[in-house]
Backbone bond lengths (Angstrom), bond angles and torsions (degrees), N, CA, C in turn:
res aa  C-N    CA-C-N  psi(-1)  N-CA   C-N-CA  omega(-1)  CA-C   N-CA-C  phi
1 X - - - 1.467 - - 1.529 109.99 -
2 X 1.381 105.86 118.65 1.539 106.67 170.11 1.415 126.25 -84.67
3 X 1.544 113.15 141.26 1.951 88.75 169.88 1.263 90.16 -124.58
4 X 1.611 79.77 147.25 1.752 108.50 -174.63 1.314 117.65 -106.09
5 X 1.312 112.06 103.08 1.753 137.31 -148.41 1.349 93.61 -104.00
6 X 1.287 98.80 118.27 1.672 114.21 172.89 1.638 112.43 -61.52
7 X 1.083 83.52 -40.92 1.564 98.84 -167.26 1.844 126.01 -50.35
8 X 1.332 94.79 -15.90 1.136 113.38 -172.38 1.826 117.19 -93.69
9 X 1.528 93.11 -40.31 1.160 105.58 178.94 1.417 110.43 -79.22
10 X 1.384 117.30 -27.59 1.576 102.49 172.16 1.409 93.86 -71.98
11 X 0.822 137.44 -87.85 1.709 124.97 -177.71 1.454 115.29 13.95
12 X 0.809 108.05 -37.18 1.721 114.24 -159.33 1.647 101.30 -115.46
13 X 1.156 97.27 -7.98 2.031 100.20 176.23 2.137 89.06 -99.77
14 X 1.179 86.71 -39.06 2.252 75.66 -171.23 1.018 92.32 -71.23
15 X 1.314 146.52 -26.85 1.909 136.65 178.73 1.480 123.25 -52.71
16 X 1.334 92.38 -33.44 1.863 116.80 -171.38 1.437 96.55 -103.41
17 X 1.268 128.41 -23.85 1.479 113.22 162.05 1.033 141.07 -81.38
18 X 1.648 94.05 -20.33 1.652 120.35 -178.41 2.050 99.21 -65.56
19 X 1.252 103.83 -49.68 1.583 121.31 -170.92 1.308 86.08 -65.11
20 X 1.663 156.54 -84.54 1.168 154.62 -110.18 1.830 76.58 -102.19
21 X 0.743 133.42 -43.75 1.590 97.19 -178.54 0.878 126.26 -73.75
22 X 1.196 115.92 -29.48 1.796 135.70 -171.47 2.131 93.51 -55.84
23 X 1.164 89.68 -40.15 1.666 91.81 -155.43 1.889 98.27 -93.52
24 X 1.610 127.64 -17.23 1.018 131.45 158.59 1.716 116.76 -78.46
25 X 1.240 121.01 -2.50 1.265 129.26 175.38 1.655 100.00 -93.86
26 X 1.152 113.92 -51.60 1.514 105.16 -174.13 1.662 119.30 -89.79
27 X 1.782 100.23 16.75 1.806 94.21 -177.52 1.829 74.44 -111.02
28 X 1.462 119.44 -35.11 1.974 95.55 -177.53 1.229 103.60 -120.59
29 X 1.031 123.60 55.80 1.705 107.84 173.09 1.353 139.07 38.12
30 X 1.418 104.28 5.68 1.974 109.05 -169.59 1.421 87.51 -138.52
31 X 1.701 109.04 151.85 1.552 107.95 163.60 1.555 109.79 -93.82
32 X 1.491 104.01 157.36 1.214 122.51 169.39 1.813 96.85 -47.66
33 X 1.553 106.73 132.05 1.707 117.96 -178.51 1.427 119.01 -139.59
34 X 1.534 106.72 136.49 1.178 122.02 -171.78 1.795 124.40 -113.10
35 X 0.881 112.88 126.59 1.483 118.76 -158.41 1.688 96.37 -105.28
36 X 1.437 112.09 120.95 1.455 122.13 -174.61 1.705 116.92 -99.41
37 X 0.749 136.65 118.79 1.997 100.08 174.54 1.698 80.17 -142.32
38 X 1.232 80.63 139.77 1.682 114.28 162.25 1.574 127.35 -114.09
39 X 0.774 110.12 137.79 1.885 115.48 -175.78 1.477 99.44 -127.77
40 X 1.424 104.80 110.81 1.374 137.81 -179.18 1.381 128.17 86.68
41 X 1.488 125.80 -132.75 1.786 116.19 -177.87 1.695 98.60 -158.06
42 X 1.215 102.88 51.10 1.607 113.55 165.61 1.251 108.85 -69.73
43 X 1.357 122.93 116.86 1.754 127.05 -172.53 1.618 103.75 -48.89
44 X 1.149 99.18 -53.54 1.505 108.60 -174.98 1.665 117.58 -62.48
45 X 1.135 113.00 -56.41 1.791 94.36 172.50 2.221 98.74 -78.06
46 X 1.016 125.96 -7.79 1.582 97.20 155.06 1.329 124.56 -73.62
47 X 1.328 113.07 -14.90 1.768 122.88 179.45 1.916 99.32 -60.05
48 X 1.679 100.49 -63.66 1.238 118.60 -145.03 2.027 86.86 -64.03
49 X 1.301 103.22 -42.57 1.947 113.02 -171.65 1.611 99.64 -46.18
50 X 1.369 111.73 -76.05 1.376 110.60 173.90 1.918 112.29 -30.31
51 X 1.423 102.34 -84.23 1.495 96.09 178.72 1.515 121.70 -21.42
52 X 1.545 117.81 -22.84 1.166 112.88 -168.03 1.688 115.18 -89.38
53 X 1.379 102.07 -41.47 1.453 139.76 178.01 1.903 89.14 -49.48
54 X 1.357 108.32 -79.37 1.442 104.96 176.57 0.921 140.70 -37.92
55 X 1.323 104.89 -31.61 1.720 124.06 168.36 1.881 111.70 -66.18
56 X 1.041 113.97 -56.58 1.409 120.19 157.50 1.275 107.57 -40.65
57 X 1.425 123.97 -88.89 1.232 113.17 -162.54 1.753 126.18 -47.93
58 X 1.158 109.82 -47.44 1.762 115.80 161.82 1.575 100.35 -35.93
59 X 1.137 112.70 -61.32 1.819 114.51 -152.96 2.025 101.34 -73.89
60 X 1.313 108.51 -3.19 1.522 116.39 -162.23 1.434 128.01 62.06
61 X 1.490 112.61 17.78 1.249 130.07 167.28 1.562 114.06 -43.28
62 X 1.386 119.05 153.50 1.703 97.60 159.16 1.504 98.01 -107.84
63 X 1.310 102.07 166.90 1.408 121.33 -162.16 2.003 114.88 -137.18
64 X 1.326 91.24 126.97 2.067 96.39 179.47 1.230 106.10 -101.90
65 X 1.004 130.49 138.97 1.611 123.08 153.65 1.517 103.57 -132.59
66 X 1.205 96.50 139.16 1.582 128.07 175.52 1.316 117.23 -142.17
67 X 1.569 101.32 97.63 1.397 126.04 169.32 1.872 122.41 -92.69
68 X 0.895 106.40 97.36 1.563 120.97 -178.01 1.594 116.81 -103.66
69 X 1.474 102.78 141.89 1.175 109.65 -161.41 1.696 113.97 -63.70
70 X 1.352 134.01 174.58 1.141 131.12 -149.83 1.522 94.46 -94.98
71 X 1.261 142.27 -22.59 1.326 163.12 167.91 1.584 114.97 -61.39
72 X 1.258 108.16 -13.36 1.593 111.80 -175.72 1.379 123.42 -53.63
73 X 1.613 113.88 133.88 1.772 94.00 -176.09 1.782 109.17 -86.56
74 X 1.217 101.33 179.12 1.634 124.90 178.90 1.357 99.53 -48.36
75 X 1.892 122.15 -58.15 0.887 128.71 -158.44 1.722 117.63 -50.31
76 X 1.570 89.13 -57.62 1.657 129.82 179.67 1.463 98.45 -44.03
77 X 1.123 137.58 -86.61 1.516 150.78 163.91 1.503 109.64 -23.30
78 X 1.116 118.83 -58.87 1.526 103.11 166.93 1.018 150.62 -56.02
79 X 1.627 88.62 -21.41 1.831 111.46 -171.75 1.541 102.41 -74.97
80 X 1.779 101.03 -37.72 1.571 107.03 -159.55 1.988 86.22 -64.85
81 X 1.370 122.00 -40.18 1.444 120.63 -162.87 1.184 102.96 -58.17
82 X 1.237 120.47 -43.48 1.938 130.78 -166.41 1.354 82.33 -64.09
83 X 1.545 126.53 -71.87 1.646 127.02 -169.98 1.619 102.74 -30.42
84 X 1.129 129.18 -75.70 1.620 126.84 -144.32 1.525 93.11 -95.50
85 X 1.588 125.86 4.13 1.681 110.56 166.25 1.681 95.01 -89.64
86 X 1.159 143.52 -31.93 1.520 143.37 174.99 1.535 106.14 -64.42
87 X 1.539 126.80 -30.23 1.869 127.62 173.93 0.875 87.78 -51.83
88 X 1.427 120.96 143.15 1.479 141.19 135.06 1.445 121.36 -70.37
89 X 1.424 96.55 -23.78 1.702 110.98 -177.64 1.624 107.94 -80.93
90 X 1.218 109.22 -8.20 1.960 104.97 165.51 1.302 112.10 -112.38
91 X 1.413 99.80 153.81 1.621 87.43 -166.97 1.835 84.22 -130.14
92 X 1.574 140.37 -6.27 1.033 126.77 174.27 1.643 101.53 -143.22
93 X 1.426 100.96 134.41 1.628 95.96 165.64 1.757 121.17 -112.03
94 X 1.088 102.34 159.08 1.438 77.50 -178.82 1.739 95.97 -145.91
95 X 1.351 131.57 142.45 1.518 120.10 -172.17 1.894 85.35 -124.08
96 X 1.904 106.96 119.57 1.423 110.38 165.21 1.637 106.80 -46.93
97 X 1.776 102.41 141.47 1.246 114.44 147.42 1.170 133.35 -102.84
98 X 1.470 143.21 137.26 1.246 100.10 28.49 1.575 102.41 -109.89
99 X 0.939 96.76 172.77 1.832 107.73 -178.04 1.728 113.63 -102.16
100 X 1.441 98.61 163.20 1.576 101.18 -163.89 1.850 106.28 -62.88
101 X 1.077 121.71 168.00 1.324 117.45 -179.22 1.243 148.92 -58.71
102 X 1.652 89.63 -26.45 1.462 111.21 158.64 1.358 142.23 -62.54
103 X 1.365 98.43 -8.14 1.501 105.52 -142.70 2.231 83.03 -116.51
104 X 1.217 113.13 138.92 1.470 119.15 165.72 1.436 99.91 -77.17
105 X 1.187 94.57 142.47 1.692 112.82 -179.45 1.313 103.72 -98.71
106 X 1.355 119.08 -31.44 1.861 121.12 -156.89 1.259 65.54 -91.53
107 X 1.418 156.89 -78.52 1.516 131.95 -130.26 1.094 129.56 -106.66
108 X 1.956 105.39 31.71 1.584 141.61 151.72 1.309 101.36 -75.13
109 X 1.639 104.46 -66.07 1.699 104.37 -167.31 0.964 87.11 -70.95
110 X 1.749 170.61 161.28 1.047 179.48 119.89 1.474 116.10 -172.99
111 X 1.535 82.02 -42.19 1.545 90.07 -165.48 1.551 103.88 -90.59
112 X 1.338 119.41 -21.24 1.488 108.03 -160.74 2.161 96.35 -63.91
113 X 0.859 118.89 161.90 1.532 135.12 166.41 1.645 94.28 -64.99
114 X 1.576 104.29 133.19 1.360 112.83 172.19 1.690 115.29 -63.06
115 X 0.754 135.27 -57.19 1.295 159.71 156.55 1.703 106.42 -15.68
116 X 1.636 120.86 -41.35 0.747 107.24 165.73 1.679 113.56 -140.37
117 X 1.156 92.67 63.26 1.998 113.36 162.98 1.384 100.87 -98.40
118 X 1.554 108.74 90.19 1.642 124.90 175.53 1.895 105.87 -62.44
119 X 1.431 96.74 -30.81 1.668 111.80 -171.09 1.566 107.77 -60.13
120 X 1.531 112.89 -46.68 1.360 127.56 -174.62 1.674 111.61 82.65
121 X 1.757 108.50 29.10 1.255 107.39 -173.73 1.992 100.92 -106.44
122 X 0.840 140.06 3.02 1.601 152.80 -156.05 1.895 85.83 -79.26
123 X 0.992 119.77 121.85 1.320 118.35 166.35 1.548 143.28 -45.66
124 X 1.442 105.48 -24.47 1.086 135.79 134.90 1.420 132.84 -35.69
125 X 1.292 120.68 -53.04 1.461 132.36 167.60 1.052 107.26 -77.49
126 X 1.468 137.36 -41.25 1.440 147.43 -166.30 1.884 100.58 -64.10
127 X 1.871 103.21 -42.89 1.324 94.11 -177.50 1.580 120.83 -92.01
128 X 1.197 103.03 -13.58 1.917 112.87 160.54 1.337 101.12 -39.53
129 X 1.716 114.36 -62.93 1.257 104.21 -164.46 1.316 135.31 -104.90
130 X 1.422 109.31 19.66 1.404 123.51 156.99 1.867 104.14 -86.63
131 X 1.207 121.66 -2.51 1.206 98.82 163.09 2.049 121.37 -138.31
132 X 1.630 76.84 28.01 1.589 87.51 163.83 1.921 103.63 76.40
133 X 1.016 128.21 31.86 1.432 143.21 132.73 1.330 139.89 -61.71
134 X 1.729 138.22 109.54 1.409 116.39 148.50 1.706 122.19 -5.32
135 X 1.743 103.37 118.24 1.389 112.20 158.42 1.455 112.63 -178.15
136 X 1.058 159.29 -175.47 1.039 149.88 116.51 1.171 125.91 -20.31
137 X 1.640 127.06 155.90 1.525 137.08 -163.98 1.451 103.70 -133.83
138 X 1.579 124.34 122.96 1.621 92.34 147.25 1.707 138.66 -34.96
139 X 1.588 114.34 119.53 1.300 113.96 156.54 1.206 123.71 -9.60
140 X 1.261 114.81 -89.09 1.721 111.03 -169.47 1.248 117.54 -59.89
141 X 1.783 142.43 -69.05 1.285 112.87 159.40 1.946 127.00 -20.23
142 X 1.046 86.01 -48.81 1.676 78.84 175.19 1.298 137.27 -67.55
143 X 1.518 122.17 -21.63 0.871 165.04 120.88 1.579 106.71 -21.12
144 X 1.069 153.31 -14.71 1.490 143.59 -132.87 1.984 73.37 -150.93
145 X 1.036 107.89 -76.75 1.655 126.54 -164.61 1.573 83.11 -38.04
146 X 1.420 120.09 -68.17 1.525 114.24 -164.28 1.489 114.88 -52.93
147 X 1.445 119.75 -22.50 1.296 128.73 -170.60 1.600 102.68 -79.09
148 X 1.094 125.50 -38.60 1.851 133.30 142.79 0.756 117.50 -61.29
149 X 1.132 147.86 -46.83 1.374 111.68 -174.14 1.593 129.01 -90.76
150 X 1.948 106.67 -7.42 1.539 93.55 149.83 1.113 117.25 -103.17
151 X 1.090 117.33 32.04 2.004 103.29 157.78 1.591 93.70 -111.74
152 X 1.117 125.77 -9.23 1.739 107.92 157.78 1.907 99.55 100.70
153 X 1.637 104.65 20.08 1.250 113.93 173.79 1.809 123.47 -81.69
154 X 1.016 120.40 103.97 1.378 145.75 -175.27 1.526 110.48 -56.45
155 X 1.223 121.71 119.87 2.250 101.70 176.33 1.992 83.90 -124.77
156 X 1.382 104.33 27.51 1.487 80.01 171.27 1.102 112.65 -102.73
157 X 1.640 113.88 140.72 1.596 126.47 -169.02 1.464 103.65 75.55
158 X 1.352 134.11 -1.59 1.071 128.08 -150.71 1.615 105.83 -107.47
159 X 1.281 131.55 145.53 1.458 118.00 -179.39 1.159 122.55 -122.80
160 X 1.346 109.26 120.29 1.279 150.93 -172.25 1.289 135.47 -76.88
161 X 1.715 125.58 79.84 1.408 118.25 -156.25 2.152 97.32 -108.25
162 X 1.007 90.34 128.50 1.190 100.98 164.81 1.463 140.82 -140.06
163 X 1.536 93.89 138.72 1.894 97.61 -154.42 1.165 105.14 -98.81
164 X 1.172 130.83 117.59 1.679 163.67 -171.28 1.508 114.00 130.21
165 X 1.119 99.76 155.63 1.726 112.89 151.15 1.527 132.00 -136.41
166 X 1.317 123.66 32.99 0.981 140.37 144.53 1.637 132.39 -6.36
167 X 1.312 135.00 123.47 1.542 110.44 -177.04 1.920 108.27 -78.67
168 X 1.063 108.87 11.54 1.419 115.33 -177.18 1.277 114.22 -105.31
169 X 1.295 113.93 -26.76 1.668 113.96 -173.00 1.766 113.11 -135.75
170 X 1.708 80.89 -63.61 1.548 71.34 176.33 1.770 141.24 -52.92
171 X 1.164 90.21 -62.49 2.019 105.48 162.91 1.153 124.12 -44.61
172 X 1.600 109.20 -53.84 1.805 107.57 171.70 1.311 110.97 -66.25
173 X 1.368 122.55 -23.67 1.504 122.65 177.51 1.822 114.70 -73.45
174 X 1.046 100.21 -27.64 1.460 100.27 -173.31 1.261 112.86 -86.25
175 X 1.817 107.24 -26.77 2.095 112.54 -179.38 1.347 104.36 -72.13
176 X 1.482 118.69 -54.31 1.513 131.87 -172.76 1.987 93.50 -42.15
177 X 1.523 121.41 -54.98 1.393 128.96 -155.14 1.498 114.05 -61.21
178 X 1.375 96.01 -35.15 1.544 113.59 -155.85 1.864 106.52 -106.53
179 X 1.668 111.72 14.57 1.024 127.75 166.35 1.567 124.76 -70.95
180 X 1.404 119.14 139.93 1.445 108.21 178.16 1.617 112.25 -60.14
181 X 1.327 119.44 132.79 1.484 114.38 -160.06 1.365 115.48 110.19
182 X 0.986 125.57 -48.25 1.453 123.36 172.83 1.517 108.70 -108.90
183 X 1.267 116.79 -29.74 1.852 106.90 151.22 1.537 101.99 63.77
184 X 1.217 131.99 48.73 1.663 115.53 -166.34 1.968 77.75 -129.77
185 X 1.454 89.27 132.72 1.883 98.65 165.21 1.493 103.64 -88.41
186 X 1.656 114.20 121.51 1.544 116.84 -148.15 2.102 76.13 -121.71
187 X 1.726 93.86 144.91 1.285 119.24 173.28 1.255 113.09 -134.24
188 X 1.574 117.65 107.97 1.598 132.06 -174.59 1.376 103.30 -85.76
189 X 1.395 128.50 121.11 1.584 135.47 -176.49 1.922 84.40 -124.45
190 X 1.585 92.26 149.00 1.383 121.08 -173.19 1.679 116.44 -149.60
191 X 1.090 113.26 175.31 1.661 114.27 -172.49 1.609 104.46 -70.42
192 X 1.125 116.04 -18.35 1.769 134.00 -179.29 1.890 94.71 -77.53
193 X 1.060 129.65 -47.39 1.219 125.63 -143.94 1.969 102.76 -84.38
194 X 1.375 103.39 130.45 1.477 124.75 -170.95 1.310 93.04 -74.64
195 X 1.236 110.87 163.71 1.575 140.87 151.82 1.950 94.35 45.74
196 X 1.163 96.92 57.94 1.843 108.45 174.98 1.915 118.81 -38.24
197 X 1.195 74.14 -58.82 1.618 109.24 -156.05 1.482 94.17 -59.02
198 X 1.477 123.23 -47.18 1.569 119.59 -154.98 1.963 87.95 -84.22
199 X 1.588 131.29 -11.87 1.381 124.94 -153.96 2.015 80.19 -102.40
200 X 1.178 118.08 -45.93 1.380 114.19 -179.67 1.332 121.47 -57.90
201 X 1.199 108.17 -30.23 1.523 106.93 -171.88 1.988 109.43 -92.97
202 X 0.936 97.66 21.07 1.511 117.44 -174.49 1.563 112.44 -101.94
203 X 1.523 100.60 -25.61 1.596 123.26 -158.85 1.444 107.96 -81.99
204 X 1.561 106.45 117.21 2.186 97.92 -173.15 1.392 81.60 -74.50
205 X 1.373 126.21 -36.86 1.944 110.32 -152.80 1.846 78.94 -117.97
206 X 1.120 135.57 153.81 1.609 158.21 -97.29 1.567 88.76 159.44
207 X 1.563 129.48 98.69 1.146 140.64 151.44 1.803 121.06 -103.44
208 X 1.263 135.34 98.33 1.209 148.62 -178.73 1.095 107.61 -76.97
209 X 1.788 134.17 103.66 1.159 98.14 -179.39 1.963 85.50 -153.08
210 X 1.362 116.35 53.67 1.546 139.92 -179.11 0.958 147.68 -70.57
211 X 2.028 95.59 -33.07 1.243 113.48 -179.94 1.499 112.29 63.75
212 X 1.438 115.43 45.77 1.564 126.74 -172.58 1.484 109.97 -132.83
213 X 1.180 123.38 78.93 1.600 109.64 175.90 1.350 113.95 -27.15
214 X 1.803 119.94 117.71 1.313 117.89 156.45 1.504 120.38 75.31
215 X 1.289 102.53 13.62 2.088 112.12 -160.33 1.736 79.94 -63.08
216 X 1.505 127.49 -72.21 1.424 122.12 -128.49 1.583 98.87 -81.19
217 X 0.985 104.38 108.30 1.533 121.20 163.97 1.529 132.57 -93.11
218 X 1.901 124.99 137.74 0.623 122.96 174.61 1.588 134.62 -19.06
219 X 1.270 106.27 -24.27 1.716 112.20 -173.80 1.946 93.67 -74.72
220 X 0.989 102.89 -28.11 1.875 106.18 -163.18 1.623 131.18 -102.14
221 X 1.825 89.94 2.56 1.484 98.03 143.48 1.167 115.03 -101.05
222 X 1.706 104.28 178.48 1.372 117.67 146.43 2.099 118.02 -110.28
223 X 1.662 88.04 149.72 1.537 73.22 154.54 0.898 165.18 -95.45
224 X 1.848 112.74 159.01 1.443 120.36 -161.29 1.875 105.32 83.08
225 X 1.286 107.40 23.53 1.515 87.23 160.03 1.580 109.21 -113.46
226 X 1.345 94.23 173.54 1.977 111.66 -177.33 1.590 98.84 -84.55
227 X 1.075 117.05 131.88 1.489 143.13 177.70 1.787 100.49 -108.69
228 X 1.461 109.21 135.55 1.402 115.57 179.54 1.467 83.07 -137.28
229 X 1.372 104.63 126.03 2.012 117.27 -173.61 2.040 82.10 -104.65
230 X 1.037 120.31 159.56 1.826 112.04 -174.84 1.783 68.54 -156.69
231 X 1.462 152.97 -18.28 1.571 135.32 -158.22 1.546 79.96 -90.22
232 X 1.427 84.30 169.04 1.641 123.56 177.69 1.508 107.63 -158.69
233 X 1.198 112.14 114.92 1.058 114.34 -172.06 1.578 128.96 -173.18
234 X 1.599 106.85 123.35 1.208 105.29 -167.14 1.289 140.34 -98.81
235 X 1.621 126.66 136.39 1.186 133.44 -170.03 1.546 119.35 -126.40
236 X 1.433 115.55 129.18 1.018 125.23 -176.47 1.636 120.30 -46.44
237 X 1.559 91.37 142.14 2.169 93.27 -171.54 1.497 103.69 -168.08
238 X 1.589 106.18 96.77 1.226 109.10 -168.66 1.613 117.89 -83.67
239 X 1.259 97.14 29.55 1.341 98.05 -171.47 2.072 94.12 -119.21
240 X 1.497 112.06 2.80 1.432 116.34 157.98 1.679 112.68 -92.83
241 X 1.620 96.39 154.72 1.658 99.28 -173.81 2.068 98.79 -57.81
242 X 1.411 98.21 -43.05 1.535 77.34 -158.00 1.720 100.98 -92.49
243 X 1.304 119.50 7.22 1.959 110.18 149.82 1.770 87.45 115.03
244 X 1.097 117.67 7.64 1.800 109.14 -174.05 1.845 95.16 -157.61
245 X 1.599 88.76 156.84 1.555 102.95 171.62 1.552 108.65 -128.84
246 X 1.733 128.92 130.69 1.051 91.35 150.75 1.698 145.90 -116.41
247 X 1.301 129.40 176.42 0.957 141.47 157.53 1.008 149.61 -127.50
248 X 1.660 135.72 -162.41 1.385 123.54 -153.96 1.482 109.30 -108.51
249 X 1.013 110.01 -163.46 1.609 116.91 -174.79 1.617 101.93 -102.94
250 X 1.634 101.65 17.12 2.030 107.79 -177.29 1.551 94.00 -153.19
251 X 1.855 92.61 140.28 1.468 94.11 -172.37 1.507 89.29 -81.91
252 X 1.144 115.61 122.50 1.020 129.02 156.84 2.029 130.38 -37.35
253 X 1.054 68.73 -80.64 2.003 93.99 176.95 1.427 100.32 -42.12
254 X 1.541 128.64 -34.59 1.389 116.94 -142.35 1.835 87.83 -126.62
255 X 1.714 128.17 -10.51 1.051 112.15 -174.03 1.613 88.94 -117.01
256 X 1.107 105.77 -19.53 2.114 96.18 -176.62 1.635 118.12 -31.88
257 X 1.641 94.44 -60.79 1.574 95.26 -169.43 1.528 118.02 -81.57
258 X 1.352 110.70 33.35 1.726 115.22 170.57 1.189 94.76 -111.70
259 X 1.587 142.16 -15.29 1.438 150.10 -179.47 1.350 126.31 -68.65
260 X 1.278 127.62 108.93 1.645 122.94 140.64 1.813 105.50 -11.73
261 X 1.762 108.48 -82.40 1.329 114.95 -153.69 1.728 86.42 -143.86
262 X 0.989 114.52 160.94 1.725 139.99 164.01 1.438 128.68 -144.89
263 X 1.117 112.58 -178.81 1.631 114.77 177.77 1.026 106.68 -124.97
264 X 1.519 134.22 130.43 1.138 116.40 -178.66 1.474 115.14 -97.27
265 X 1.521 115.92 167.76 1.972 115.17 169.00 1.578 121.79 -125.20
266 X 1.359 106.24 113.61 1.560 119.67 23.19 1.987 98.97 -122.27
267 X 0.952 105.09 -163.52 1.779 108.87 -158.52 1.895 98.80 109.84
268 X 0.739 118.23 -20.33 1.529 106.85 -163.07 1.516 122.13 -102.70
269 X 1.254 142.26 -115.14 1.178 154.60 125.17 1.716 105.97 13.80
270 X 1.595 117.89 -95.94 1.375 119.11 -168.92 1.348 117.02 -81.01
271 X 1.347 118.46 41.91 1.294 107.07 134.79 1.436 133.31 -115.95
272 X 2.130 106.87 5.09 0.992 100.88 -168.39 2.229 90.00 -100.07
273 X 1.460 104.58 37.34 1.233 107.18 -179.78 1.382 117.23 -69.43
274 X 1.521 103.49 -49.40 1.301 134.88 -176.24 1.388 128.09 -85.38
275 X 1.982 94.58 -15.49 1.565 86.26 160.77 1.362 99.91 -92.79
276 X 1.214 143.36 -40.65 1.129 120.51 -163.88 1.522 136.75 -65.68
277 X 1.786 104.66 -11.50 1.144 140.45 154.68 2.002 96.21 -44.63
278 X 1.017 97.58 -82.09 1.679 101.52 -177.76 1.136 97.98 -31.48
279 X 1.373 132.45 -56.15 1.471 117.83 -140.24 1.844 111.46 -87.77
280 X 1.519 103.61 -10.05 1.114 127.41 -172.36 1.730 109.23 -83.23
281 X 1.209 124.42 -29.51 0.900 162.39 141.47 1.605 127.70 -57.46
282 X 0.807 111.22 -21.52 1.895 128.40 153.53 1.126 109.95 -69.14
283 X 1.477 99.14 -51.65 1.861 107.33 -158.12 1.696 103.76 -78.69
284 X 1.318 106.48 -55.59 1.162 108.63 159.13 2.004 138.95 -6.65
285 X 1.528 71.70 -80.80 1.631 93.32 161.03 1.872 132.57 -55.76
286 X 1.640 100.27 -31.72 1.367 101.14 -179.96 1.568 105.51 -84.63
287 X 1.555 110.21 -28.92 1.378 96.00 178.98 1.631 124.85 -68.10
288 X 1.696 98.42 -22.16 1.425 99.92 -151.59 1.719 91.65 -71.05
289 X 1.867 112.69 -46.17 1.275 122.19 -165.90 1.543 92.11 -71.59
290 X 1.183 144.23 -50.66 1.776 111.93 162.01 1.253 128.80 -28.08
291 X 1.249 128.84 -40.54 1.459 126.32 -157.08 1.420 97.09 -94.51
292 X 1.388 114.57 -30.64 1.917 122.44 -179.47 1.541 88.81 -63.36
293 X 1.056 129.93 -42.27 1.449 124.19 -159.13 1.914 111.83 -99.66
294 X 1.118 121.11 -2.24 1.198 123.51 139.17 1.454 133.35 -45.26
């Protein structure tokens, strides 16, 4: 049984980013830049903002943050989006989810400029790649693909069940799969979907992506298939300093040794979130400063 350590592979994505900026810094004088904004003080998207910020700064990215109060109107928030889609000096925006209640989410991502939706959530990009077009990708699906393809994992001919449907994971996971090139016959299971267990255990590649502490259990593979855990998620454990542990959306301990390969949580999956964020954000940037330089 192999485990398939995220951790490694971002390693090897900041190496190649580290070089492509280094060498996009000295052909335009500006670094590739990422525009952050947050609306409000949810611990959890300030965790994920920072992580992001750091990631920039290591890679020599430049970096915005715009933290606005949790009260902010529609208007206000948009204006700032119209503002930094007209910079030339940003080349990705990205607005944390989720946002306070007031606020429309579809007509945030709407607004950002296609060109620079680092997220790959703009509807626009979403329909590039449901039909096999240049665009941006969600991170984490993308993120997942890179995690195959350097361990040398194959989804062609191969069948592919994956549990969520999410516009973040599940869906982009299933268009990216079911592309010529990756050739994988992809099966979307949901809280709706009957007789689970007999459609999972069918699955050579095992995508978790539920938001269920611990749901996929040994009974719901088969063996020798690849398990991709994509949950994060925390559960109380008073036997940790800070009172919780987390884990995946697959018991681990109890489905590992029926596995070919897995991902473990965490090490696995969410960390190649944030690189792929970077890398999305590379690309971004080279196209935009091509087209300025046309």
């Amino acid at each position: 049984m192999q485990i398939l350590t995220g951790k490694e592979v971002a390693e090897k994505v900041y190496e190649s980013l580290q070089s492509d900026c280094n060498v996009f810094v000295e052909k335009y004088g500006f670094p590739p830049t990422l525009a952050v904004i947050l609306v409000g003080s949810d611990p959890a998207s300030q965790s994920y903002v920072q992580g992001k910020k750091q990631a920039c700064l290591s890679l020599g990215f430049g970096h915005r943050d715009y933290h606005l109060p949790s009260d902010t109107s529609q208007e206000a928030l948009l204006e700032l989006i119209h503002t930094l889609n007209e910079d030339s000096s940003v080349h990705g925006i990205l607005v944390q989810m989720p946002l306070p209640a007031h606020l429309d989410a579809d007509l945030v991502i709407q607004t950002i400029r296609v060109e620079k939706d680092v997220d790959g959530f703009h509807p626009q990009n979403v329909g590039n790649l449901l039909i096999g077009k240049p665009g941006f990708v969600s991170c984490t699906p993308l993120g997942v693909l890179q995690i195959l393809d350097y361990y040398g994992i194959s989804c062609s001919s191969k069948h592919v069940v994956i549990l969520g449907r999410s516009n973040i994971v599940g869906k982009p996971m299933a268009s990216l799969l079911m592309q010529k090139g990756r050739d994988a016959t992809v099966t979307i299971c949901h809280s709706k979907t009957e007789k689970l267990q007999q459609i999972t255990k069918q699955a050579d590649i095992l995508i978790a992506a539920i938001g269920r502490p611990l749901y996929v259990t040994e009974a719901m593979v088969k063996e020798g298939c690849v398990v991709i855990d994509v949950g994060i998620n925390r559960i109380e454990d008073a036997s940790r300093k800070r009172g919780y542990r987390l884990v995946g959306d697959v018991d681990f301990e109890h489905v590992a040794p029926h596995c070919k390969a897995i991902t473990p949580v965490p090490g696995g999956v969410g960390v190649m979130t944030i690189a792929m964020l970077m890398k999305n954000t590379m690309q971004a940037a080279l196209q935009l400063a091509q087209k300025e330089t046309q």
